[in-house]
C-alpha positions as CSV (number, residue, x, y, z in Angstrom):
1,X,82.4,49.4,141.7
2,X,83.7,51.7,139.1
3,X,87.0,53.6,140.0
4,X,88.5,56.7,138.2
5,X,92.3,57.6,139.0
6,X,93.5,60.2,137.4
7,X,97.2,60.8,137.6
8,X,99.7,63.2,135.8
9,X,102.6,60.5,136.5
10,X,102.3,57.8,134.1
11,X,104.2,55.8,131.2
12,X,106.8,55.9,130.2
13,X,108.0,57.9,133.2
14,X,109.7,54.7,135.4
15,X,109.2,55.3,139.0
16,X,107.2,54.3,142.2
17,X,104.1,56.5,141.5
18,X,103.5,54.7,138.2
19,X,104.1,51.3,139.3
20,X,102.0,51.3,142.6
21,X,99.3,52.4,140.3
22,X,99.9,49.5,137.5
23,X,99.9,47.6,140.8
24,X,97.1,48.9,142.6
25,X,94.7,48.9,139.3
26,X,95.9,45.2,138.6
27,X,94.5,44.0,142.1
28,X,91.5,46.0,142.0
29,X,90.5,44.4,139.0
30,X,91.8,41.1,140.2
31,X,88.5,42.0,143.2
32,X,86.0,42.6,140.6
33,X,86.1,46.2,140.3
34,X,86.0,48.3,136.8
35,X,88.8,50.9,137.5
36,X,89.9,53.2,134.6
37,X,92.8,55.9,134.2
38,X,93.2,59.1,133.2
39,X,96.7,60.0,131.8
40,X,98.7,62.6,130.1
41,X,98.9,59.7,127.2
42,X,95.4,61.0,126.7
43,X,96.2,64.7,126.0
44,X,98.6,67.1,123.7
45,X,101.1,67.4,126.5
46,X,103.9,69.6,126.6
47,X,107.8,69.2,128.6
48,X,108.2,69.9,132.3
49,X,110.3,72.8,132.5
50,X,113.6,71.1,134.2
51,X,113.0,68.0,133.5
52,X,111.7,67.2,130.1
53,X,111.1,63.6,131.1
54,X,107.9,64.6,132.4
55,X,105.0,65.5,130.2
56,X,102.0,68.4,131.7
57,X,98.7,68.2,130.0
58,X,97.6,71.1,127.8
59,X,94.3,72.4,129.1
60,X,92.3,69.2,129.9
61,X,89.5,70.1,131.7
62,X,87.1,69.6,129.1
63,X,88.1,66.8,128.0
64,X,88.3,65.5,131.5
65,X,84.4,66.3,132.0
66,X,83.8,64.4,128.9
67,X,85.3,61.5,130.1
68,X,84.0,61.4,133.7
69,X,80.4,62.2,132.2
70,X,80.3,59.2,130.1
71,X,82.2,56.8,132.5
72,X,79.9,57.5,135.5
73,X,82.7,56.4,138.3
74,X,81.6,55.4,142.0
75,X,84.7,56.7,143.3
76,X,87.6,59.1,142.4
77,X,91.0,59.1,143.4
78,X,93.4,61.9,142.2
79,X,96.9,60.6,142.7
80,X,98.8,64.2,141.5
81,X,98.8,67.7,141.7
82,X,99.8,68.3,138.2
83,X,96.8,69.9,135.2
84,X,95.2,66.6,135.4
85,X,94.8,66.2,139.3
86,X,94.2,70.5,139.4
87,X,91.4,70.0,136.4
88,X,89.6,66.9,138.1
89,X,89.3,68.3,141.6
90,X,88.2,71.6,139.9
91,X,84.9,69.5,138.5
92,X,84.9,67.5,141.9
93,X,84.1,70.3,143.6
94,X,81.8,72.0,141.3
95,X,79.6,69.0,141.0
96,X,79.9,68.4,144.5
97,X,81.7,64.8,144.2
98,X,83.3,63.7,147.0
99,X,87.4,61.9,146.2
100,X,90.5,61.5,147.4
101,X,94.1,62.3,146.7
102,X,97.7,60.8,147.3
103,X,100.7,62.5,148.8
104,X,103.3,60.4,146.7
105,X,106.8,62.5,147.1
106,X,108.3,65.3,149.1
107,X,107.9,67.6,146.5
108,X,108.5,70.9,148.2
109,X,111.8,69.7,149.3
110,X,112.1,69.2,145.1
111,X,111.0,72.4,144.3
112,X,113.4,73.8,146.8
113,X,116.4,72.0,145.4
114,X,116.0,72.7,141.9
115,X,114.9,76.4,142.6
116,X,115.3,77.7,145.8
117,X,111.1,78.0,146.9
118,X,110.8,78.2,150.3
119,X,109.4,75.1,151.6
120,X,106.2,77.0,153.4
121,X,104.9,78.4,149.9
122,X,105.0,74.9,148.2
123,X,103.8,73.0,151.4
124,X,101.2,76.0,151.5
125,X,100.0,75.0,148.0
126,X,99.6,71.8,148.6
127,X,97.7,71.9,151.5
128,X,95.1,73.6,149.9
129,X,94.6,71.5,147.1
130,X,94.6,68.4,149.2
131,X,92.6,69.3,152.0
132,X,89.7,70.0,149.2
133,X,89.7,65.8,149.6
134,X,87.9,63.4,152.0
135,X,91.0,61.7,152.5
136,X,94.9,62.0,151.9
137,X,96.7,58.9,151.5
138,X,100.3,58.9,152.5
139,X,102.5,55.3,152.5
140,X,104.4,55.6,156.2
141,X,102.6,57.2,159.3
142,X,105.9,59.3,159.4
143,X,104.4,61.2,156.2
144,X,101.0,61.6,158.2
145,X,102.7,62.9,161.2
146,X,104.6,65.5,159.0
147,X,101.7,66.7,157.1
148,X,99.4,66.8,160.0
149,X,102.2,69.2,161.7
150,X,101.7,71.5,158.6
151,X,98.1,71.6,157.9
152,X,97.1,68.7,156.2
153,X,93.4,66.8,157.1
154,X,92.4,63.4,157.4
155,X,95.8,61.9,156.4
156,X,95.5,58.0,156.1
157,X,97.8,55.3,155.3
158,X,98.4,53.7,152.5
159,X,101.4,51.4,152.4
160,X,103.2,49.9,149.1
161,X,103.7,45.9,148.2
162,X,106.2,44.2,146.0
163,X,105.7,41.5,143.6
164,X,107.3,38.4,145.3
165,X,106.7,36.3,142.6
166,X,109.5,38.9,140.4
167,X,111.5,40.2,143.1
168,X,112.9,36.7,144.9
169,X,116.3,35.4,145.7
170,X,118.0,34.1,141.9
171,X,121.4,33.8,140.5
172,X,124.0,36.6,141.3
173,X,126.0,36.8,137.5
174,X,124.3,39.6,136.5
175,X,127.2,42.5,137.0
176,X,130.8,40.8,135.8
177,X,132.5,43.5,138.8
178,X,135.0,43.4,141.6
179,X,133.2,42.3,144.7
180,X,131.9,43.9,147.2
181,X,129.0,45.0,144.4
182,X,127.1,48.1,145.5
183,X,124.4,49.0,143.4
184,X,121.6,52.3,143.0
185,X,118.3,52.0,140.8
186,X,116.2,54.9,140.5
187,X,116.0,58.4,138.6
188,X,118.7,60.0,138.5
189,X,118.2,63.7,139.1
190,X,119.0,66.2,142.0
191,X,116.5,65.3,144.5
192,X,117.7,61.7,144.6
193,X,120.8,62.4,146.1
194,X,122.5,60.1,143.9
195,X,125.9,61.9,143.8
196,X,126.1,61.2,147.6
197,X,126.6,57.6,146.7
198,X,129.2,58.5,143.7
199,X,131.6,60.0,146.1
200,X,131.9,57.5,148.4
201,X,134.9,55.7,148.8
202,X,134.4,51.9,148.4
203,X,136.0,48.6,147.8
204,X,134.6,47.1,144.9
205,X,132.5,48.5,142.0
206,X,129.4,50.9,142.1
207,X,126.3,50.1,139.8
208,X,123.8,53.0,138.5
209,X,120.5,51.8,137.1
210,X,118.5,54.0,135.7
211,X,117.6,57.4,133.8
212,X,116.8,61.0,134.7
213,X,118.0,65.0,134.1
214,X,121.1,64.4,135.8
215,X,122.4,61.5,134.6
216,X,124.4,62.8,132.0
217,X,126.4,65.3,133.7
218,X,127.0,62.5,137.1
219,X,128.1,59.6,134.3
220,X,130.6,62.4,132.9
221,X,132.0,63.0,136.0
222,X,131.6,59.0,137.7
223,X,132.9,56.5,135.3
224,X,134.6,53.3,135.1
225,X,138.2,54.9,136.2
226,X,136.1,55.8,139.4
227,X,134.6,52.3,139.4
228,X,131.3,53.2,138.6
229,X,129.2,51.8,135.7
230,X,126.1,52.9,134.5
231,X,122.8,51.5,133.0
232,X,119.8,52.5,131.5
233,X,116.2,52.1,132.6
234,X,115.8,48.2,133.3
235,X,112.3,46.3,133.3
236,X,111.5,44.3,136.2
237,X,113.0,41.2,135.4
238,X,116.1,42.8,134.3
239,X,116.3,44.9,137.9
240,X,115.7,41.6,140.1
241,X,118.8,39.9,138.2
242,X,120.7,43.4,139.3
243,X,119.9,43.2,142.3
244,X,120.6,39.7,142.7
245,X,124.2,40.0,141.7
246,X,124.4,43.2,144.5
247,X,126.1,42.6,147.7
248,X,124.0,45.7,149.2
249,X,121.5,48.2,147.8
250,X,121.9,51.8,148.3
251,X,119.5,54.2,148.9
252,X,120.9,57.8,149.2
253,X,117.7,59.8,148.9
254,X,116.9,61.5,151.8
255,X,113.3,62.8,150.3
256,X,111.3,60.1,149.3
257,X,108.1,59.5,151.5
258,X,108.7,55.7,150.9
259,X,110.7,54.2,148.2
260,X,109.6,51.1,146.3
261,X,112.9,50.0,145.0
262,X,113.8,49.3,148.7
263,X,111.2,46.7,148.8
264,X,112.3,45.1,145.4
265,X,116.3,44.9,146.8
266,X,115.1,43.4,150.1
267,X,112.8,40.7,148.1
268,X,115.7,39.7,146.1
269,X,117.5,38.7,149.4
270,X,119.5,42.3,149.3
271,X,120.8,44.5,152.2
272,X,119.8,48.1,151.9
273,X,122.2,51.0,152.9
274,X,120.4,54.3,153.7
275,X,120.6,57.6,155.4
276,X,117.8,56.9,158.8
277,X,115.2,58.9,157.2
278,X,111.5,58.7,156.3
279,X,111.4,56.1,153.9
280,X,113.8,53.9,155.4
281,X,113.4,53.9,158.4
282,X,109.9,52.8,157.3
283,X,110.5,49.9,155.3
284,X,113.4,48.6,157.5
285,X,113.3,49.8,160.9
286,X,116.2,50.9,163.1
287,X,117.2,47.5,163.4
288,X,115.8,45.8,160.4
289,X,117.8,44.2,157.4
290,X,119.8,46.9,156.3
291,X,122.4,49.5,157.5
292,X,121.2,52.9,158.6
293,X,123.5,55.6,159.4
294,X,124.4,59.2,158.9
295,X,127.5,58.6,157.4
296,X,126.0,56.3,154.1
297,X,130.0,54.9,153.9
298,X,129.4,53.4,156.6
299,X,125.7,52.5,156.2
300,X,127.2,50.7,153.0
301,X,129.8,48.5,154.8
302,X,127.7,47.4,157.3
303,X,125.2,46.1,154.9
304,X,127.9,43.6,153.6
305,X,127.2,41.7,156.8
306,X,123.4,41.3,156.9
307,X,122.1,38.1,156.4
308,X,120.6,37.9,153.0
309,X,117.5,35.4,154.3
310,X,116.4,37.7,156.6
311,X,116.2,40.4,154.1
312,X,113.9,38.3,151.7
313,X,111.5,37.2,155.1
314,X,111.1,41.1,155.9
315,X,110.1,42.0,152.3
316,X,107.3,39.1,152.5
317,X,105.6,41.1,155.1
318,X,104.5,43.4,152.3
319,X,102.0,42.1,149.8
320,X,100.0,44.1,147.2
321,X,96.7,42.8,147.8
322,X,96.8,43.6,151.2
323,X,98.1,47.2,150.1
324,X,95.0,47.6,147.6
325,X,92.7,46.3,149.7
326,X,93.7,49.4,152.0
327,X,93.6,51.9,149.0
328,X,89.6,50.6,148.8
329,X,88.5,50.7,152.3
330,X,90.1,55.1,152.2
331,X,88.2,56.2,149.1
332,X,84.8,57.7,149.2
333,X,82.3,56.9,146.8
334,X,79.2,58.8,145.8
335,X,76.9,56.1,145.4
336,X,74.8,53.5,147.2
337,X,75.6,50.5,146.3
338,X,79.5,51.3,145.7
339,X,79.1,52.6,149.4
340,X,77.6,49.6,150.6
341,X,81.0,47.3,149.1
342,X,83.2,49.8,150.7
343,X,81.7,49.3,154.1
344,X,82.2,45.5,153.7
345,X,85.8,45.5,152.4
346,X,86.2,47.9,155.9
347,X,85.2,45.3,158.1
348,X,86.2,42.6,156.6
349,X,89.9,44.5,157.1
350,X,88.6,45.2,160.8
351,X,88.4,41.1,161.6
């Protein structure tokens, strides 16, 4: 079958969007499918206002047209609702193609903390582009319940996987720091909640992997008199020796609809510390292996004392393949034949 996603979130942005669909493109072409992207790498592109990380596409639709004429997909997936996702559902739905989207990240409760939008007008938006789709695939059934409650149609799952064979239990000298080690990978910007983490009051020495919009001002104000150190964007390798050499992970976000760094920390044998929020609660459970609590301080000693073994077995439950094969059996393509191998990968899943 030939898939097109189209997605404004790509390289070299580093976060979960991008690499569940390196991930999820990689196993569908490990089935025998031809899938294909569309990216802003393909387009003049100009700064997000806010966050200049993140490149928009300048007027694509015509190009996008082009590229969907000549490719001749079976299926398409939109993953965002930036000018790429906006300009292919636009020619979805005036050539009467049936696709599907992805719910990815809370980003209403984004737009309110950078600018003060109520959530309803953002949440309103995004209902109406998304319920344009045949299906809307969100990671935890928390994120269906929660859309559902505000609008949203045919909601499905679609949950995340970690590479096992990167992520796993290895040597611990990565980060030359007073013990206990506490460590947070991610972007670091507003919505991540990353100061929450700075503030606390720990033994030890606090960790800060990654890049972002906020990053400078936080590493101003958190250095190595405060016992924090700081670095850059990491590649996957790099990040399992990190947190490898972490005596617990934390998480302070309390936005993201999952969170695939939890999954890498957990593979790696290491305890996550998180506020009890969608995401982690998810991934770990209330009584999973990690500490969940209100007060993250806490959350963050508590983790110290969690079996590291029984961190790694949890993450094993969560495989890529199995998360692909779950993408496949939610999209909706427009052909025969394509129809016919989505039927058998759906109850094949069903046995």
């Amino acid at each position: 079958m030939k898939i097109l996603i189209v997605t404004d979130a790509w390289e070299p942005q580093v976060n979960g969007v991008v690499r569940t669909l390196k991930q999820t493109r990689a196993e569908l072409i490990k089935m025998g499918h031809t899938v294909e992207l569309i990216t802003p790498q393909q387009f003049r592109t100009f700064p997000c206002p806010t966050y200049p990380e993140i490149r928009l596409s300048w007027r694509p639709g015509k190009k996008i047209a082009q590229f969907i004429d000549t490719f001749k997909p079976d299926a398409i997936h939109i993953a965002t609702e930036g000018p790429l996702g906006m300009a292919t559902r636009r020619y979805c739905i005036k050539h009467k193609l049936p696709f599907t989207t992805a719910y990815h990240s809370r980003f209403p409760e984004y737009v309110q903390l950078r600018f003060g939008i109520p959530l309803s007008w953002t949440y309103g938006f995004l209902a109406r582009f998304h319920n344009a789709a045949e299906a809307i695939m969100v990671p935890t059934r928390v994120v269906v319940e929660d859309l559902e409650a505000r609008g949203f149609k045919n909601v499905v799952m679609w949950s995340r996987g970690v590479d096992l064979d990167i992520f796993k239990p290895g040597a611990r000298e990565r980060l030359q720091t007073r013990h206990p080690i506490f460590v947070y990978v991610g972007r670091v910007a507003v919505e991540k909640n990353v100061e929450a983490f700075l503030q606390l009051d720990l033994p030890g020495s606090r960790w800060v992997c990654g890049d972002g919009p906020a990053a400078a001002t936080l590493k101003a104000k958190y250095g190595e008199a405060q016992g924090v150190h700081w670095l850059g964007v990491l590649n996957q390798t790099e990040l399992a020796e990190v947190y490898n050499a972490a005596d617990a992970f934390v998480f302070p976000s309390r936005t993201d609809t999952f969170g695939l760094v939890l999954l890498e920390a957990m593979a790696c044998g290491c305890p996550v510390a998180a506020y009890p929020v969608t995401g982690p609660i998810d991934v770990i459970g209330t009584d999973g292996p990690g500490a969940l609590n209100d007060d993250l301080g806490k959350a963050c000693l508590d983790a110290l004392r969690v079996d590291r073994d029984a961190v790694r077995k949890h993450a094993e439950k969560f495989s890529w393949a199995a998360a692909s094969r779950q993408f496949l059996t939610h999209l909706h393509p427009f052909t025969a034949h394509a129809q016919q191998e989505v039927a058998l990968v759906v109850e094949g899943a069903g046995q």
